[in-house]
Each structure stands twice: as structure tokens, then as C-alpha cells.
Chimera marker file (.cmm) of the C-alpha trace (Angstrom):
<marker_set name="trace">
<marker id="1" x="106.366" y="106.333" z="116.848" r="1" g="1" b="0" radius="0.5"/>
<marker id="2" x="104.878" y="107.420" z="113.294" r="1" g="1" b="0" radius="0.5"/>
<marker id="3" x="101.528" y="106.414" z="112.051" r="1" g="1" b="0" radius="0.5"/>
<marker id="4" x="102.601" y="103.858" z="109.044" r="1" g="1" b="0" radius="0.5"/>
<marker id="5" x="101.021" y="105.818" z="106.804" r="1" g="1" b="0" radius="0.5"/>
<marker id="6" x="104.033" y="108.219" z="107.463" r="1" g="1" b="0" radius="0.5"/>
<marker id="7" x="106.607" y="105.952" z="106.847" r="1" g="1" b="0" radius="0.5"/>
<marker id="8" x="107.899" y="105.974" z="103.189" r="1" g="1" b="0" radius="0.5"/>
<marker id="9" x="109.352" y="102.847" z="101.405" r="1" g="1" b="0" radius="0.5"/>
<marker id="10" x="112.357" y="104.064" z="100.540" r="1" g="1" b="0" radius="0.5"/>
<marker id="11" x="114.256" y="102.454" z="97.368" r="1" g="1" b="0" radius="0.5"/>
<marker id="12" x="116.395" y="99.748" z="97.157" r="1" g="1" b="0" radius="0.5"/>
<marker id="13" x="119.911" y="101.023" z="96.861" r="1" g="1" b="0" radius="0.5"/>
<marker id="14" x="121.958" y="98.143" z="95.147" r="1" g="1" b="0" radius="0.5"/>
<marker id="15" x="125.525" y="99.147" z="96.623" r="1" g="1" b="0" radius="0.5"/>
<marker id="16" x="124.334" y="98.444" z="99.874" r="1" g="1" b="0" radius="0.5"/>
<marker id="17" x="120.957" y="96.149" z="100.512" r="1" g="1" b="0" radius="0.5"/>
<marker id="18" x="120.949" y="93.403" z="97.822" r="1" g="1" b="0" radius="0.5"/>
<marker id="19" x="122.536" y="90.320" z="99.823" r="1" g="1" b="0" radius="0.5"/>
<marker id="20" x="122.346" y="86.785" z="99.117" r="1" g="1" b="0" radius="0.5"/>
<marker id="21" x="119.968" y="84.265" z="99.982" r="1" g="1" b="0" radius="0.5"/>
<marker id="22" x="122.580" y="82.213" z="102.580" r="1" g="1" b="0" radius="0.5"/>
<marker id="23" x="124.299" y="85.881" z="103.919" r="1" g="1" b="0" radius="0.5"/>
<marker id="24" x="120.697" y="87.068" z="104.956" r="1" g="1" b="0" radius="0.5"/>
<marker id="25" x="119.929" y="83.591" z="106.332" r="1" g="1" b="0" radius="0.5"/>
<marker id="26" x="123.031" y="83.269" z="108.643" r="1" g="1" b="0" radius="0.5"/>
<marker id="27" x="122.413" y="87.052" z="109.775" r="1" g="1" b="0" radius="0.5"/>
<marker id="28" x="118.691" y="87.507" z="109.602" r="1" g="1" b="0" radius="0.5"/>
<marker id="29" x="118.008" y="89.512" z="112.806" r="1" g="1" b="0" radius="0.5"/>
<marker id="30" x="120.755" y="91.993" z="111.650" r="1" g="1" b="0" radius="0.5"/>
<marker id="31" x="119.018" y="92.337" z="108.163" r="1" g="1" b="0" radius="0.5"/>
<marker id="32" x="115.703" y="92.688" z="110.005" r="1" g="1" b="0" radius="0.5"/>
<marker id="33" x="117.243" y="95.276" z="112.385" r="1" g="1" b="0" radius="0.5"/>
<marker id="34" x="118.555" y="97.112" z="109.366" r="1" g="1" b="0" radius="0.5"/>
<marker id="35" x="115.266" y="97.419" z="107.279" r="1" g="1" b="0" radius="0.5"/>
<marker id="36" x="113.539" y="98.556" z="110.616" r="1" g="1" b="0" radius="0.5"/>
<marker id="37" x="115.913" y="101.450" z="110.877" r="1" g="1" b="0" radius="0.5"/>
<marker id="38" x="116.358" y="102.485" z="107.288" r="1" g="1" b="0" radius="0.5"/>
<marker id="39" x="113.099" y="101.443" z="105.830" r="1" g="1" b="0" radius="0.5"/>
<marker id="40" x="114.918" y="100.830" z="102.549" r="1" g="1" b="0" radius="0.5"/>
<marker id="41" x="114.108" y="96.838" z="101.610" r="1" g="1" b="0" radius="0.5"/>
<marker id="42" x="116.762" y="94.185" z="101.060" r="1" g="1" b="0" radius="0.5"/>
<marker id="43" x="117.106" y="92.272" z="97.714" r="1" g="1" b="0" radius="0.5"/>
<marker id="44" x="117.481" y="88.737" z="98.732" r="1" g="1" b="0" radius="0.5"/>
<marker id="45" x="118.967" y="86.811" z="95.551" r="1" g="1" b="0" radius="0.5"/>
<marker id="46" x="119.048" y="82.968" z="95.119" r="1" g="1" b="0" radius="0.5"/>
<marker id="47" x="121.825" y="81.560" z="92.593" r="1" g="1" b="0" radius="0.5"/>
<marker id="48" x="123.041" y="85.366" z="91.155" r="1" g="1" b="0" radius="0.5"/>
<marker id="49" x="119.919" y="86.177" z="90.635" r="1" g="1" b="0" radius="0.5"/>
<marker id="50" x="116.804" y="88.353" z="92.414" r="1" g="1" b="0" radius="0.5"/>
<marker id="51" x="114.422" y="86.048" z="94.704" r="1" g="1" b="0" radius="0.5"/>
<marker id="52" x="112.667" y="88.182" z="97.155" r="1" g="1" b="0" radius="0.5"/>
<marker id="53" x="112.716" y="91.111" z="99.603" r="1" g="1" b="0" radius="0.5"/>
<marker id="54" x="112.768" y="91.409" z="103.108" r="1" g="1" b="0" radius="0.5"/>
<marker id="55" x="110.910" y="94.641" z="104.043" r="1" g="1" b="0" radius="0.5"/>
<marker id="56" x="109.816" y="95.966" z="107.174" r="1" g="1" b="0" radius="0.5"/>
<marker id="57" x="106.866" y="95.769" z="108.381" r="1" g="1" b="0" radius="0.5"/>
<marker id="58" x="105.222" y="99.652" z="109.082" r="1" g="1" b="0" radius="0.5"/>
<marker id="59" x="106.459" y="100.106" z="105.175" r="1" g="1" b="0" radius="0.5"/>
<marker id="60" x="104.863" y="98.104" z="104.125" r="1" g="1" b="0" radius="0.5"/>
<marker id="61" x="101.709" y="98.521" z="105.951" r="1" g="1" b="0" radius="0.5"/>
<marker id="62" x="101.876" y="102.180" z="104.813" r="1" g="1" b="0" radius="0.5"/>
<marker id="63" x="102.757" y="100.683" z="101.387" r="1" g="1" b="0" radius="0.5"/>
<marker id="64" x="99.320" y="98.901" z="101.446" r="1" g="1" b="0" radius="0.5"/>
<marker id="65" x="97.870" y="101.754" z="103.003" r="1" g="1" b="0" radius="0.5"/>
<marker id="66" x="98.357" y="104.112" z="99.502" r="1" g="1" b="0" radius="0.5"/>
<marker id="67" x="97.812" y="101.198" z="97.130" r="1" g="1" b="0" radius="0.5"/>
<marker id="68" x="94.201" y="100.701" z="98.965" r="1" g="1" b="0" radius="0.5"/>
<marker id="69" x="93.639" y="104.760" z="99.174" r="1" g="1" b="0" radius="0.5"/>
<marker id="70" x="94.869" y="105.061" z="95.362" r="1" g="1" b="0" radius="0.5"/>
<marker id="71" x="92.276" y="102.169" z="94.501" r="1" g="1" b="0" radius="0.5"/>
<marker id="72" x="89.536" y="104.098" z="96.110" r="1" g="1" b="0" radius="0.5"/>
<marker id="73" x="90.400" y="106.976" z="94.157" r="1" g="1" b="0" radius="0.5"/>
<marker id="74" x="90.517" y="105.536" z="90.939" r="1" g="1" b="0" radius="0.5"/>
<marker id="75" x="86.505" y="103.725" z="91.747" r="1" g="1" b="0" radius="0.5"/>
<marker id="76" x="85.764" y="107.363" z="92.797" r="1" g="1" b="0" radius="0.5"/>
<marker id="77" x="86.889" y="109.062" z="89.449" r="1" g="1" b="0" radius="0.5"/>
<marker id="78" x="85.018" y="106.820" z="87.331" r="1" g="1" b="0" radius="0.5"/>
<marker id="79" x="81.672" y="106.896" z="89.382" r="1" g="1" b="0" radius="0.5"/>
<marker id="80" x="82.176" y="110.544" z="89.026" r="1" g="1" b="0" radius="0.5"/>
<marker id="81" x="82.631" y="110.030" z="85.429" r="1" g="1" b="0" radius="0.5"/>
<marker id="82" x="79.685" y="108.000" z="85.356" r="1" g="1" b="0" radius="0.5"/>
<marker id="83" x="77.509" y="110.433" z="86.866" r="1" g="1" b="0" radius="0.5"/>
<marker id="84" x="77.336" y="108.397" z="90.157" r="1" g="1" b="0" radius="0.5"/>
<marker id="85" x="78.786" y="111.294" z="92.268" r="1" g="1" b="0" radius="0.5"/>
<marker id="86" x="76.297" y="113.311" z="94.897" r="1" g="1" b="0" radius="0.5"/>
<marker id="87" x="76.534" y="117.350" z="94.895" r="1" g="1" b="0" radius="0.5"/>
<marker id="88" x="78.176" y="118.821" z="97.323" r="1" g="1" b="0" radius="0.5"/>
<marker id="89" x="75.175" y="120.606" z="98.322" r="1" g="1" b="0" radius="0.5"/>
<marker id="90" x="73.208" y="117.026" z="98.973" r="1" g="1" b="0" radius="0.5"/>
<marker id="91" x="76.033" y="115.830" z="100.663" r="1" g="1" b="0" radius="0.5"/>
<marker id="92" x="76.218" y="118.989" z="103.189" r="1" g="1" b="0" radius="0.5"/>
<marker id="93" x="72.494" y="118.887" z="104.078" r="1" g="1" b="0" radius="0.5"/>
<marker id="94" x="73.290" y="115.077" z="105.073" r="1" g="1" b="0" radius="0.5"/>
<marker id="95" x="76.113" y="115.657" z="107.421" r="1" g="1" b="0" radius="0.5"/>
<marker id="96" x="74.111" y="118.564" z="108.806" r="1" g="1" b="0" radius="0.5"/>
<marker id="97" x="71.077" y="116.420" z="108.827" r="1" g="1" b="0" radius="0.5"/>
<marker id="98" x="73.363" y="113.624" z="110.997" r="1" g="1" b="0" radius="0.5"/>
<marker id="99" x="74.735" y="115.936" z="113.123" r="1" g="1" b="0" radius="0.5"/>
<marker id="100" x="71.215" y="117.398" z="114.313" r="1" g="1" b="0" radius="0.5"/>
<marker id="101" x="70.423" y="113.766" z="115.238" r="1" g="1" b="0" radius="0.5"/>
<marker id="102" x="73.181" y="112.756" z="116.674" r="1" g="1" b="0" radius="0.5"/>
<marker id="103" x="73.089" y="115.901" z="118.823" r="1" g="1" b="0" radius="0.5"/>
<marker id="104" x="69.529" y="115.466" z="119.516" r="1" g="1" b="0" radius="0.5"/>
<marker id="105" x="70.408" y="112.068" z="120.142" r="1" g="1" b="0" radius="0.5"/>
<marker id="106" x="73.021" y="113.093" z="122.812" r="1" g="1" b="0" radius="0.5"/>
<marker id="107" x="70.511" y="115.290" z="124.447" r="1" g="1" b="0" radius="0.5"/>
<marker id="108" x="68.051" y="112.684" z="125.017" r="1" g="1" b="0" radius="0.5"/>
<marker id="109" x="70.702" y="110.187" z="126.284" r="1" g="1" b="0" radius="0.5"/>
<marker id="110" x="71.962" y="112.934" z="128.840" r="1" g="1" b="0" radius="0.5"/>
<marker id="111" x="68.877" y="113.364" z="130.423" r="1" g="1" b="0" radius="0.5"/>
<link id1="1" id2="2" r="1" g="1" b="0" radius="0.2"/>
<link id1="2" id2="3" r="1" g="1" b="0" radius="0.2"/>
<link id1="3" id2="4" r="1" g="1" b="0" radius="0.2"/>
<link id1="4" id2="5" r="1" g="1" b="0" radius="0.2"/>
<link id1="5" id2="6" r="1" g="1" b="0" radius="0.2"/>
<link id1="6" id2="7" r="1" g="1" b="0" radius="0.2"/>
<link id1="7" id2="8" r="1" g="1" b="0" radius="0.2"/>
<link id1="8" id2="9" r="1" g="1" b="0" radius="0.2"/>
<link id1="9" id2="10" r="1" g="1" b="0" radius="0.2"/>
<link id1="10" id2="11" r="1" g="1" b="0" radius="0.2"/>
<link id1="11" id2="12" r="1" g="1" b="0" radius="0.2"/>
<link id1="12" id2="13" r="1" g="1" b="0" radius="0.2"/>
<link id1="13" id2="14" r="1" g="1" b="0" radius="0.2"/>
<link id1="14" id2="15" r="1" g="1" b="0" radius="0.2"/>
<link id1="15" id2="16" r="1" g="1" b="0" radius="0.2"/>
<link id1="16" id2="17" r="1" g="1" b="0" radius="0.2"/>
<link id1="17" id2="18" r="1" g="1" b="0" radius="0.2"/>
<link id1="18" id2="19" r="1" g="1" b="0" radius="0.2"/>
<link id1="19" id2="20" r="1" g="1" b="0" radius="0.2"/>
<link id1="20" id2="21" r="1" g="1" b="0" radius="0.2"/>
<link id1="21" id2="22" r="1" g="1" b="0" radius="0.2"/>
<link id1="22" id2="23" r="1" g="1" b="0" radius="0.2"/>
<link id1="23" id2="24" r="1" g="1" b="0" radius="0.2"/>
<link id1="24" id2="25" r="1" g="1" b="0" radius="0.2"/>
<link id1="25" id2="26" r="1" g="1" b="0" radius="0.2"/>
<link id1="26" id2="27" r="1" g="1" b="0" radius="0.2"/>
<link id1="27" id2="28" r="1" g="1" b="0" radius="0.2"/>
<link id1="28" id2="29" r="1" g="1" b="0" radius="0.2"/>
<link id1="29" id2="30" r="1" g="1" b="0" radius="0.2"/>
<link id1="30" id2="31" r="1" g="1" b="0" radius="0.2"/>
<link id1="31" id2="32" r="1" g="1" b="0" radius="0.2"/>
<link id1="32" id2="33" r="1" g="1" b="0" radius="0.2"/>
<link id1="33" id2="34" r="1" g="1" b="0" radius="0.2"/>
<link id1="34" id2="35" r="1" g="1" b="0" radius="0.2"/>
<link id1="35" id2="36" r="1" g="1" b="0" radius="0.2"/>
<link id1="36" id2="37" r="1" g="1" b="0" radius="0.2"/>
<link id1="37" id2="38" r="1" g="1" b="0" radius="0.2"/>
<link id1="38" id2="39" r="1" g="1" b="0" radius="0.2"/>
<link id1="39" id2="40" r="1" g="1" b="0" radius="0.2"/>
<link id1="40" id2="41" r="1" g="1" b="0" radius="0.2"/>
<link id1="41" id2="42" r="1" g="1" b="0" radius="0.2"/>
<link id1="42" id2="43" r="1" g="1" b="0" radius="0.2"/>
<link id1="43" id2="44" r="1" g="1" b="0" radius="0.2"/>
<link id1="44" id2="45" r="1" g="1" b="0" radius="0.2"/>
<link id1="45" id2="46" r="1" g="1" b="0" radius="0.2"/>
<link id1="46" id2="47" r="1" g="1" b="0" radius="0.2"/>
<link id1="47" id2="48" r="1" g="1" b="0" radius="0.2"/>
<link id1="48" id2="49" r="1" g="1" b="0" radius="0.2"/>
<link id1="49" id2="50" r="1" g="1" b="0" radius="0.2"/>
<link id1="50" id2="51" r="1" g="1" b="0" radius="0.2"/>
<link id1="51" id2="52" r="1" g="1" b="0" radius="0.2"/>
<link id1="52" id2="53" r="1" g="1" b="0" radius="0.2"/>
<link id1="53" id2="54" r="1" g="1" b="0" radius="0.2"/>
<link id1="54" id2="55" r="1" g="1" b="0" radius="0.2"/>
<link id1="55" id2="56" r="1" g="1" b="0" radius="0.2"/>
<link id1="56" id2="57" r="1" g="1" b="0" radius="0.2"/>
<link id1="57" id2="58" r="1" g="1" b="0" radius="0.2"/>
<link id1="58" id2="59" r="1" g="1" b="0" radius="0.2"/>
<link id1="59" id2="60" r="1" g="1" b="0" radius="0.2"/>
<link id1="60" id2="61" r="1" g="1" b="0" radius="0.2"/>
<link id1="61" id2="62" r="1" g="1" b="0" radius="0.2"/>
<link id1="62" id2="63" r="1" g="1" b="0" radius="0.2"/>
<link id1="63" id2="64" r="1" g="1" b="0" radius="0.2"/>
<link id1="64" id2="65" r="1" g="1" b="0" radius="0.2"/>
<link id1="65" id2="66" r="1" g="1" b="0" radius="0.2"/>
<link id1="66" id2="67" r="1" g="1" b="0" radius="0.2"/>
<link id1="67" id2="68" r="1" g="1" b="0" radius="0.2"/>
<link id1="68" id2="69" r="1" g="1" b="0" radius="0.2"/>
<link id1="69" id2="70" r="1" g="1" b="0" radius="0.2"/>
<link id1="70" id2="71" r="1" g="1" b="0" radius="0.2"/>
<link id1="71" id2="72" r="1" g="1" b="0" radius="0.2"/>
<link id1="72" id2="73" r="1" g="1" b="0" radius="0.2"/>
<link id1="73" id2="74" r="1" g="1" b="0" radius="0.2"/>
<link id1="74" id2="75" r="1" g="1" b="0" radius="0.2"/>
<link id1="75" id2="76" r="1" g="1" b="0" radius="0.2"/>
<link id1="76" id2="77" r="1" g="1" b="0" radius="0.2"/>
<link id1="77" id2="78" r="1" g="1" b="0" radius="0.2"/>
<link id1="78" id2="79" r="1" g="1" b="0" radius="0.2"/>
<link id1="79" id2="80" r="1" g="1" b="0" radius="0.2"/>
<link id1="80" id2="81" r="1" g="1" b="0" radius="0.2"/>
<link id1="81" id2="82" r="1" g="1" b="0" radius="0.2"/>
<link id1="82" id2="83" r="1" g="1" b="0" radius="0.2"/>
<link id1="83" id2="84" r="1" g="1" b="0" radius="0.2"/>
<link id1="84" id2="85" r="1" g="1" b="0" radius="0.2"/>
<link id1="85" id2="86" r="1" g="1" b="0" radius="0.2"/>
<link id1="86" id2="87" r="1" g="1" b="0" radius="0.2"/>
<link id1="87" id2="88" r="1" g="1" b="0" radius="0.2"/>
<link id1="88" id2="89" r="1" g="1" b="0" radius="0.2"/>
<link id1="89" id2="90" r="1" g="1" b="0" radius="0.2"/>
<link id1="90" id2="91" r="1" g="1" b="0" radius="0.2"/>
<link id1="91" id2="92" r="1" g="1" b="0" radius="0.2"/>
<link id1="92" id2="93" r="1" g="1" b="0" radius="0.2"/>
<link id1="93" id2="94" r="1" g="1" b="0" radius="0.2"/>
<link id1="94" id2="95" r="1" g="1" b="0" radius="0.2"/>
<link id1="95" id2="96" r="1" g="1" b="0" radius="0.2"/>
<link id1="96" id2="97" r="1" g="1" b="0" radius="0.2"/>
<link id1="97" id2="98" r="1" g="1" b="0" radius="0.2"/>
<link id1="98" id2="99" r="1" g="1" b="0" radius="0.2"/>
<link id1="99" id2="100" r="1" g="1" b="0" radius="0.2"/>
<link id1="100" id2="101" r="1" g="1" b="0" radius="0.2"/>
<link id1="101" id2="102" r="1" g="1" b="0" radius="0.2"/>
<link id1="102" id2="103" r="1" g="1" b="0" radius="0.2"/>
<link id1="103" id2="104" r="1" g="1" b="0" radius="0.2"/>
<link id1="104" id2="105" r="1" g="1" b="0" radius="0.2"/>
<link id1="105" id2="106" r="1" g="1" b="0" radius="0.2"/>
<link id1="106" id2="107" r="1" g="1" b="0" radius="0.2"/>
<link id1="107" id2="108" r="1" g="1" b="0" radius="0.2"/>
<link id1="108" id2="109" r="1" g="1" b="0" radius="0.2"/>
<link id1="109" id2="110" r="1" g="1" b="0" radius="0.2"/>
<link id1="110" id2="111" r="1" g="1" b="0" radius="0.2"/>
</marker_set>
């Protein structure tokens, strides 16, 4: 099985997944079934017109999964910007500085 992060949401297409409202109702597991396999979502319309989707469930976890990376990004960027960043030199001699004690700390554990 693929990580969700793996799994694209793939577009809508109209000729094929918008369906309405009492169609998807009376044939839910199908529809469910489908977006599974395809990972493409289903328009669900109400009265002619467009009322939700039904999408499955590792898309949209993966889906969630960018929005929160992008987001992370973006705070990133603009602490950078704002001079909040560390150099990459600082932030080498940490990581070495954590491994020596966790080593050190595996050492001591081991004996």
C-alpha cells in the first residue's frame, strides 16, 4: 500500500464522476468503491446544482498532508525573510553536538 503522501488527488472529470445527490445515495458503497480505486473525487449535486464531494480517504489525507507542509514553508520563508533563520554552520555543530550525546548516551546505557 502507498504512504498517503503518495497518493495524488486526481481531478474531477465531469463526463464521468459528477452524480446526483439521490444516484450516490441509492449506490453509495459503489461510489465509495470507485473513489478508492481511481482517487479522482465525485461531485455530488443537490437540485442541478454542485453540493459536495465524496473523496477518498488516503487523498485526502495526502491532500492535508501538502496543504500542512506548504504552510510550513510559507512560516519558514518569511522567518527567513525576517532574519529569524539559523546558519547552516550553527545548525551543523547542533546535530553534531546531539549526536555526540546521544552516542555517549548509548554508551553509558550499554554498559
Amino acid at each position: 500500500m502507498k504512504a498517503a503522501k503518495d497518493i495524488p488527488l486526481r481531478p474531477c472529470r465531469p463526463s464521468e464522476d459528477v452524480v446526483p445527490f439521490s444516484e450516490c445515495r441509492n449506490n453509495l458503497s459503489t461510489y465509495i468503491a470507485r473513489v478508492r480505486e481511481t482517487h479522482r473525487p465525485i461531485l455530488i449535486t443537490q437540485n442541478g446544482r454542485a453540493a459536495s464531494y465524496l473523496v477518498d480517504a488516503e487523498s485526502l489525507d495526502a491532500l492535508f498532508d501538502r496543504e500542512e507542509l506548504s504552510l510550513d514553508i510559507d512560516i519558514s520563508r518569511r522567518e527567513f525573510a525576517e532574519g529569524k533563520g539559523i546558519p547552516l554552520e550553527e545548525v551543523r555543530e547542533r546535530s553534531l553536538a546531539f549526536l555526540d550525546s546521544l552516542s555517549a548516551h548509548r554508551k553509558a546505557v550499554a554498559l
